[in-house]
C-alpha positions, 0 to 999 in steps of 0.5 A, spaced: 633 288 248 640 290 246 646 291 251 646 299 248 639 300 252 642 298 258 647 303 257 642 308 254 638 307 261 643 308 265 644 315 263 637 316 263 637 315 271 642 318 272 639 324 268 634 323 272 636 323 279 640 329 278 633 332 276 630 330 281 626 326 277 626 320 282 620 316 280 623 317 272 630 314 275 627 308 278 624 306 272 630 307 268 634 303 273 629 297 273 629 298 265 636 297 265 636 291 270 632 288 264 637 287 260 643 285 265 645 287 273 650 291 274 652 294 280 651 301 277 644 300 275 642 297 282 645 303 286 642 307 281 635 304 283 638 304 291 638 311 291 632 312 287 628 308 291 631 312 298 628 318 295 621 315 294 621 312 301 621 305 298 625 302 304 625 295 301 628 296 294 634 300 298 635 295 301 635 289 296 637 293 291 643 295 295 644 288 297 644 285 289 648 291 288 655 287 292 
């Protein structure tokens, strides 16, 4: 997958997250974390997960995110 789909991703979810969209941001995170982890795309993911209640994706996310 190509570097600009990360990027791609990561506007998507946090398009997502201020929509609300919490499951659509999750998803987008994780397809972002695909192609390369970044700190954006796992608190992205973190933050997603909080307001899904997925206590250990906020956790671990949280933890790579360092």
């Amino acid at each position: 997958m190509p570097q600009s789909q990360s990027t791609d991703d990561l506007t998507a979810g946090r398009t997502a997250l201020q929509a609300g969209a919490w499951r659509e941001a999750q998803q987008a995170f994780e397809r972002s974390l695909t192609v390369e982890e970044t700190p954006e795309a796992l608190e992205g993911l973190g933050l997603a997960a909080w307001w899904l209640d997925l206590s250990d994706v906020v956790f671990d996310s949280r933890e790579r995110a360092r």
